[in-house]
C-alpha positions in Angstrom: -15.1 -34.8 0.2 -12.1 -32.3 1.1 -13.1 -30.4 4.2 -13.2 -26.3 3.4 -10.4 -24.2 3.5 -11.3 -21.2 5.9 -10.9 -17.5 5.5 -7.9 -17.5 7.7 -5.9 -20.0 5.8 -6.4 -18.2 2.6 -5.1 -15.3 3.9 -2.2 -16.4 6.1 -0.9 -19.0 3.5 2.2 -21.1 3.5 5.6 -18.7 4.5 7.3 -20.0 1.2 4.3 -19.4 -0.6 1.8 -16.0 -1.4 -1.7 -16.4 0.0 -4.1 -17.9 -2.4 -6.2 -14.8 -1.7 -3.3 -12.9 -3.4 -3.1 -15.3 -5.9 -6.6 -14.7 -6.6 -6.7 -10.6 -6.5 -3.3 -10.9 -8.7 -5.3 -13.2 -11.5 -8.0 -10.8 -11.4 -5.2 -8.0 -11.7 -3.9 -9.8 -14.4 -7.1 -10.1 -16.7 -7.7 -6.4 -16.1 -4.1 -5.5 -17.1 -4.9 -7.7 -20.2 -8.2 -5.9 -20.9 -6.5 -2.4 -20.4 -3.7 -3.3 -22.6 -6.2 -4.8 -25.7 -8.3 -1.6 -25.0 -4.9 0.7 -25.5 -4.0 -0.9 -28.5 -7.4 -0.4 -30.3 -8.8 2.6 -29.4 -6.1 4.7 -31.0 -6.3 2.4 -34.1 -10.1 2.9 -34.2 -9.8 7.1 -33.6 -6.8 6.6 -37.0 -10.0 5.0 -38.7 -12.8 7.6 -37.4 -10.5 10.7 -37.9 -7.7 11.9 -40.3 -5.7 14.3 -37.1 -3.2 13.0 -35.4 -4.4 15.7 -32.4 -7.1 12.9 -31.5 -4.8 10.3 -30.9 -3.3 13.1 -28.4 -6.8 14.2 -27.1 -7.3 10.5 -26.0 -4.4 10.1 -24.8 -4.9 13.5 -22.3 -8.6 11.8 -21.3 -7.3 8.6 -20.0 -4.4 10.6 -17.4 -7.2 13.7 -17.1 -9.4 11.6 -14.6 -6.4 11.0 -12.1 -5.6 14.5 -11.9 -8.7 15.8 -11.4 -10.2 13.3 -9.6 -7.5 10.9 -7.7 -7.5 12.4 -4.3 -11.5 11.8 -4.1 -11.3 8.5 -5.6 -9.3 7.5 -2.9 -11.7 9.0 -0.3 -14.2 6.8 -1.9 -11.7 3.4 -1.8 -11.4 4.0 1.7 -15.0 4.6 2.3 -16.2 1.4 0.4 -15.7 -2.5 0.3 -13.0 -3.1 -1.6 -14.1 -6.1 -3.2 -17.3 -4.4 -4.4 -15.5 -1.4 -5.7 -12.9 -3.7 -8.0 -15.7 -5.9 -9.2 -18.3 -3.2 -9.8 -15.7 -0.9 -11.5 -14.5 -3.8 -13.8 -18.1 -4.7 -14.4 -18.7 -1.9 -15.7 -15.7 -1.0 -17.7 -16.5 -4.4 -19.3 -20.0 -2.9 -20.0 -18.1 0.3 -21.4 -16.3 -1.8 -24.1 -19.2 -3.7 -25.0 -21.2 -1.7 -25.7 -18.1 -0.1 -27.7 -17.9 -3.4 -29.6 -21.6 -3.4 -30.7 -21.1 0.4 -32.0 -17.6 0.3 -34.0 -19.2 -2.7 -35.7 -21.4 0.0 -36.9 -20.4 1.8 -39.9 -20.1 5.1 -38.7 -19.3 5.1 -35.3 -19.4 9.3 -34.0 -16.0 10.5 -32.8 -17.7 12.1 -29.2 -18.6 8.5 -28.8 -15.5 7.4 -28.8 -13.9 10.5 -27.0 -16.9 9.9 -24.3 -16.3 6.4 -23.5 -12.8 6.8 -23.0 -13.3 9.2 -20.4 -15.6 7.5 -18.5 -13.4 4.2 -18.4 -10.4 6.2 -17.0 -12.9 7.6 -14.6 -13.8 4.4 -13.4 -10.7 2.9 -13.0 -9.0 5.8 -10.2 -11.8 4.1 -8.2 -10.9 0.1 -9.1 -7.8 0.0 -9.8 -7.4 2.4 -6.0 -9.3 -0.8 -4.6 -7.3 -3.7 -6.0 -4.0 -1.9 -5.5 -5.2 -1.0 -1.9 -6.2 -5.0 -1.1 -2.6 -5.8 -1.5 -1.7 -5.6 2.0 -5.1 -7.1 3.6 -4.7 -9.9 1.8 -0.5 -10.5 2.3 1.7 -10.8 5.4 3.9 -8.3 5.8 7.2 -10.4 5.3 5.8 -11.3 2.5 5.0 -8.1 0.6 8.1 -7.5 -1.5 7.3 -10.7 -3.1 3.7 -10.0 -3.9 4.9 -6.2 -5.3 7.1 -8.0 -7.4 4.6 -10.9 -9.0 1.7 -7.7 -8.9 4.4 -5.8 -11.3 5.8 -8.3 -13.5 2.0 -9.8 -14.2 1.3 -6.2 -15.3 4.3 -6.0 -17.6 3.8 -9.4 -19.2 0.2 -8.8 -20.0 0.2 -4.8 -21.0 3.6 -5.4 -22.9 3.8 -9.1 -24.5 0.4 -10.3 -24.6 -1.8 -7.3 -25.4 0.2 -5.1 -27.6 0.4 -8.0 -30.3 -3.2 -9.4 -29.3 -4.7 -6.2 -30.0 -3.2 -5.5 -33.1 -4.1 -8.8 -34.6 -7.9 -9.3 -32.9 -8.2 -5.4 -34.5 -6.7 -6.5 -38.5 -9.7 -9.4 -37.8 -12.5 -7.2 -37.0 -12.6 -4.2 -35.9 -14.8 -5.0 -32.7 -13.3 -7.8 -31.7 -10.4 -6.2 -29.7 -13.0 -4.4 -27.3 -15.2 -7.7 -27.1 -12.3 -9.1 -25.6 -11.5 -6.9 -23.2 -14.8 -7.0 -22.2 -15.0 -10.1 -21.2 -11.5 -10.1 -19.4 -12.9 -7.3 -17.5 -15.8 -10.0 -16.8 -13.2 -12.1 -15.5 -11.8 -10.0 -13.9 -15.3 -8.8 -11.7 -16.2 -12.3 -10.7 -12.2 -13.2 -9.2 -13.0 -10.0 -7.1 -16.2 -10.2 -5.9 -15.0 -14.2 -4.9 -12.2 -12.4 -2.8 -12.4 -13.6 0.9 -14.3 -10.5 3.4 -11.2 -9.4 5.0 -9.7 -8.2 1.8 -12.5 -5.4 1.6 -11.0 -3.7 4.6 -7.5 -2.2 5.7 -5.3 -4.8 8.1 -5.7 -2.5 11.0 -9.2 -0.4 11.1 -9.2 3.6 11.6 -10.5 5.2 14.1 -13.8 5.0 15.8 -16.4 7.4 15.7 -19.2 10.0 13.4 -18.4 9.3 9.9 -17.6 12.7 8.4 -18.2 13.5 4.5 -16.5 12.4 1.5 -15.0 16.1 1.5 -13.4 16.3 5.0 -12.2 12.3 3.9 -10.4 13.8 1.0 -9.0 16.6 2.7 -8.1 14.3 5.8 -5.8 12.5 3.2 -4.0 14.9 1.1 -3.0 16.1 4.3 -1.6 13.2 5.8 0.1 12.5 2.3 2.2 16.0 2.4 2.4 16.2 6.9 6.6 16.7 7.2 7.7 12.9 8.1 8.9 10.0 5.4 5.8 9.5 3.6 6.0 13.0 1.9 9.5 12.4 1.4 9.0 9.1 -0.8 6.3 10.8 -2.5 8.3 13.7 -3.8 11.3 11.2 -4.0 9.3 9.3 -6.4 7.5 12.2 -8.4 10.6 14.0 -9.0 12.5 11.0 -10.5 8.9 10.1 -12.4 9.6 13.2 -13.9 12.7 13.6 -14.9 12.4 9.6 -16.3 9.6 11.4 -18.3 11.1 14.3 -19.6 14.1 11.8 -20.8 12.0 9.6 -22.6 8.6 11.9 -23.7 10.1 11.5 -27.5 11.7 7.7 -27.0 9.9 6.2 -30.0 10.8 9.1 -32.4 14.4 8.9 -30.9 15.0 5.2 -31.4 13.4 5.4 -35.2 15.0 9.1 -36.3 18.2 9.1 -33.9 19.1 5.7 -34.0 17.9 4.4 -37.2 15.6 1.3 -35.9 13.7 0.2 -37.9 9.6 1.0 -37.5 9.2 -2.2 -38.0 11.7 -3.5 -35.2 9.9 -1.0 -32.8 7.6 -4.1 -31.5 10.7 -5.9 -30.7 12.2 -3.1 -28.7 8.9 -3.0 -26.7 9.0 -6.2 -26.1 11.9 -6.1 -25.0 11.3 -3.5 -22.2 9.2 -5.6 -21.0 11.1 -8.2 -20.5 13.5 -6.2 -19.1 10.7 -4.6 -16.6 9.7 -8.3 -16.0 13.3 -9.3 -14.7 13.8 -6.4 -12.8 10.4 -6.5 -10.6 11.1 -10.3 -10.4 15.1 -9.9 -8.6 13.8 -6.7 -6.9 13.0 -8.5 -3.5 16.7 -10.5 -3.8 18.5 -7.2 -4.2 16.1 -5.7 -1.2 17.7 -8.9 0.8 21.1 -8.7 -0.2 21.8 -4.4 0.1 18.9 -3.2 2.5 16.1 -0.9 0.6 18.0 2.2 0.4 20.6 1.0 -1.6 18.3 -1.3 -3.7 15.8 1.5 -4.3 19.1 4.3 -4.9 20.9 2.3 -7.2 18.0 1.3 -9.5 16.6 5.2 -9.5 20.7 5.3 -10.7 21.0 2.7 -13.3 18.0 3.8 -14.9 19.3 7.2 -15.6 22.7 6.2 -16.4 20.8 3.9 -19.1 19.0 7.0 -20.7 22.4 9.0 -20.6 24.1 6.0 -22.4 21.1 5.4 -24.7 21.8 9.7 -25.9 25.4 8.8 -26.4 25.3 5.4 -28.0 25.1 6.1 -31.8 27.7 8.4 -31.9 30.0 6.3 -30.4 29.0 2.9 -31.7 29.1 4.1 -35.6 26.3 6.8 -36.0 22.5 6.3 -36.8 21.7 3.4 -38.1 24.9 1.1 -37.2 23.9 -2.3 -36.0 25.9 -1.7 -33.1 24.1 1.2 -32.1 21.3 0.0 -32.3 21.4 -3.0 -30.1 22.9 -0.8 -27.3 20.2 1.1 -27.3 17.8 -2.0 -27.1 19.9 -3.7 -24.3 19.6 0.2 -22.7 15.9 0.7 -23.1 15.5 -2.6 -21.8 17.9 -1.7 -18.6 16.2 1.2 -17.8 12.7 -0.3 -18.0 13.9 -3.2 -15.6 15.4 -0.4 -13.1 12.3 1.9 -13.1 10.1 -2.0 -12.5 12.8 -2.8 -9.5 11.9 0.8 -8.0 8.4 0.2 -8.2 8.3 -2.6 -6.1 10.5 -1.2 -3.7 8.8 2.0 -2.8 5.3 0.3 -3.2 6.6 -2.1 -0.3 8.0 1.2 2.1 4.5 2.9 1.4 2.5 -0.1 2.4 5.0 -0.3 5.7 4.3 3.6 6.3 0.3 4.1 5.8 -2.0 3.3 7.5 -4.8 1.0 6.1 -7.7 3.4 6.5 -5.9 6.3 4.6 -4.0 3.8 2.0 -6.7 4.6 -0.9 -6.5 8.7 -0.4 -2.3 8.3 0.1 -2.6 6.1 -3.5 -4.5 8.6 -4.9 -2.6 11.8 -4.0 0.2 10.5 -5.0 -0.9 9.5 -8.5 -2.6 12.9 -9.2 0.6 14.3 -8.4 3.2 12.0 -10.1 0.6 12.4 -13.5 0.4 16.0 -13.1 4.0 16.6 -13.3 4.9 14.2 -15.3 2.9 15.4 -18.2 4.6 18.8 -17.7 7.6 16.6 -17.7 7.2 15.0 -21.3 5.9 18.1 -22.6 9.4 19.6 -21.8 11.2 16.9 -23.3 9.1 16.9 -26.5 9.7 20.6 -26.9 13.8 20.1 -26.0 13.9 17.3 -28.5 13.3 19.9 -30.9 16.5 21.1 -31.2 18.2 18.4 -30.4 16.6 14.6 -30.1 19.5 13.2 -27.6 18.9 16.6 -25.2 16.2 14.9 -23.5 17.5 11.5 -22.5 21.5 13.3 -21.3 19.8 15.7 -19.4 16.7 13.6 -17.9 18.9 10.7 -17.1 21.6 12.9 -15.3 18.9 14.2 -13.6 17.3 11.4 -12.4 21.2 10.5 -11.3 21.6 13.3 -9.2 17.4 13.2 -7.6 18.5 10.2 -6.4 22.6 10.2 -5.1 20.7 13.6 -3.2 17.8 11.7 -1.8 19.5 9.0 -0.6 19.7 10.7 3.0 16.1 11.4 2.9 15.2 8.1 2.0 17.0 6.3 5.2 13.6 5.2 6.7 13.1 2.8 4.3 15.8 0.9 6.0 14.2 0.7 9.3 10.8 -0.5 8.5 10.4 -4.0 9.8 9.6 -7.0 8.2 8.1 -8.8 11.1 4.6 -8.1 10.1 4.4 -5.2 13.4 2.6 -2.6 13.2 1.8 0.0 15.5 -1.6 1.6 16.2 -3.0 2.4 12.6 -4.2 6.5 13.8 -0.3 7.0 14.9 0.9 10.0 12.0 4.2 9.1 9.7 6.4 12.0 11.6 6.1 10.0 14.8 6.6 6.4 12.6 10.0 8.1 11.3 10.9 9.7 14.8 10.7 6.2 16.7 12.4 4.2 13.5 9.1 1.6 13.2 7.6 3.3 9.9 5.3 0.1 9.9 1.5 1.2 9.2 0.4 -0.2 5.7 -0.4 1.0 2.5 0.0 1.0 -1.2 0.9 -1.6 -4.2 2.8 -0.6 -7.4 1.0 1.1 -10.6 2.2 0.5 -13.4 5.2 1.3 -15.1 7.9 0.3 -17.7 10.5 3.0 -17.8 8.7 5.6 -15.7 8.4 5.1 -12.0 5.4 5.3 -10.7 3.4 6.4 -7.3 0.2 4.6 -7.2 
């Protein structure tokens, strides 16, 4: 008999190799990812079978972003307040309960709309608390030397499963039976509950405790940490950094699909090849993201990809009427290639800045910094696509020249405001875990803790 493997050695690992408490928080990310990407695929195909207008498919759309903006800041109040184990478990426990109990009732034949409308809701609800928790255990359960690596394998397992496994698994479990999408997803999210609750105990708490003392309300918690998110120092900077090139990424690509099929001429039947696609090319460029780190420095890594992805939506407006107008086979593999380049640029970025978060926070604030940051990055994002819908109006390239050249000059402007991220060390230091991010930037450490990446193909993201 082998003799057992303590706590510490799952956590501390080989130095060529992620922990295999990583390795088991990334599988568990990895079934929920599939589970969320099944559930995305169905339930607008089920709302197309309960309702003729297309403003449902919209409405459910709004309800799974709505929770995170009303709701993200306190979710993260709660992360911080709670095992984080229990919370990841619990929540995918239940969201598995969710979709069962969704399963049993589409099998019905008349399944009420409010049902459906409800359900959704209270899934997305649910998940600003796990998905807080799992992203949050990142840095409990990593060294920090070691963190670009586990940012990259956390995004690129999200990317594979949301974008090559689900997308074409929930279509064809949906053609089968109309339940049978959701029954799977509920039991990935089953999956998904026992790998976390099996995590070792040290992964339910931040690396470095907070402070000592009364424990004051869920409220004051809250409050504690949208203040710490927007204090003057680097952390504010990378969050509006971030935001503002989420949103001008957004506003570029709010109408993508009807651009590639209307102003392009791809085919709608090709437009499962082009997804594909971007996530291959997210996949690639979360995976080279730490080489890139090692060979520029993180400034020039986390600059240049914020570039290249806006230079890809500039040439992705320009490239059918210069490669032979819509429709031209040349014109429309540029785009591909483009779509694909941005989406591996916006995936490189991701892992970047979810690194310099995790070196910046510290571990008792990381849920509330996650969750400010998201309500804010959704907020104006969705203003963002709006704007870019309504642009694309009058003139479907409009949107991807003037987003991308945004997004070109947000980030040649904040490359002086982003020289922190160069001085954060890699050691695995930190300094005391109550010091604020104005005097981390002032002294050149920057080394608290923090976040992981959320998801994203060709958006950036701030979770």
């Amino acid at each position: 008999m082998s003799a057992p493997v303590a706590e510490a050695d799952l956590l501390t690992g080989s130095p060529s190799r992620l922990p295999s408490a990583f390795l088991r928080l990334w599988s568990a990310g990895l079934l929920g990812n599939l589970a969320d990407g099944v559930g995305m695929v169905a339930v607008p195909l089920l709302a197309m079978r309960l309702s003729d207008d297309p403003f449902v498919v919209s409405v459910l759309g709004a309800l799974g972003l709505l929770p995170w903006l009303l709701f993200g800041a306190f979710s993260g109040a709660l992360v911080d307040r709670a095992d984080r184990r229990r919370a990841m478990g619990a929540g995918a426990l239940v969201r598995g309960g969710l979709l069962a109990t969704l399963a049993v009732a589409g099998s019905a034949t008349q399944l009420p709309l409010w049902v459906l409308l409800v359900t959704v809701f209270a899934i997305a609800c649910v998940e600003t608390v796990a998905d807080g928790a799992a992203q949050a255990m990142v840095p409990s359960v990593v060294p920090a030397s070691r963190l670009d690596a586990a940012n990259s394998r956390y995004q690129a397992g999200e990317l594979v499963m949301q974008g090559l496994v689900a997308l074409p698994l929930g279509t064809a479990l949906f053609a089968w039976a109309t339940s049978a999408p959701f029954a799977v997803a509920a039991c990935a999210y089953g999956g998904a509950s026992v790998l976390a609750f099996s995590l070792p105990r040290r992964a339910a708490r931040a690396v470095v405790p907070g402070p000592q003392g009364p424990r004051e309300s869920v409220w004051r918690s809250t409050a504690a940490g949208l203040r710490y998110t927007f204090a003057p120092g680097p952390l504010r900077r990378l969050v509006l950094v971030t935001t503002g090139l989420a949103a001008t990424m957004q506003f570029a690509q709010g109408s993508l699909v009807f651009y590639l099929v209307r102003g392009v001429g791809l085919p709608e039947a090709a437009l499962g090849l082009v997804t594909a696609g971007m996530a291959v090319g997210g996949v690639l460029g979360a995976s080279i993201s730490p080489r890139l780190v090692a060979r520029t420095g993180r400034r020039r890594a986390m600059v240049g990809a914020a570039v290249l992805a806006g230079l890809a939506f500039v040439g992705l407006g320009l490239a059918p009427g210069l490669l032979g107008g819509v429709g031209s086979v040349a014109g429309i593999a540029a785009s591909a290639v483009l779509v694909s380049l941005a989406a591996g640029a916006a995936a490189a970025w991701n892992v970047q800045s979810a690194t310099a978060r995790q070196r910046i926070v510290p571990g008792h604030l990381l849920g509330r910094v996650q969750g400010a940051g998201r309500m804010l990055v959704v907020g104006l994002t969705s203003v963002a696509m709006l704007a870019g819908g309504f642009v694309a109006r009058t003139d479907l390239r409009a949107p991807l020249l003037v987003g991308g050249a945004l997004s070109v000059v947000v980030a040649l402007a904040a490359s002086r405001a982003l020289a922190f991220v160069d001085t954060l060390p890699t050691d695995g230091a930190r300094p005391a875990d109550g010091a604020p991010a104005t005097e981390a930037a002032r002294e050149g450490s920057g080394a608290l803790v923090a976040a992981a990446p959320g998801p994203g193909t060709t958006a950036l993201s701030d979770s």
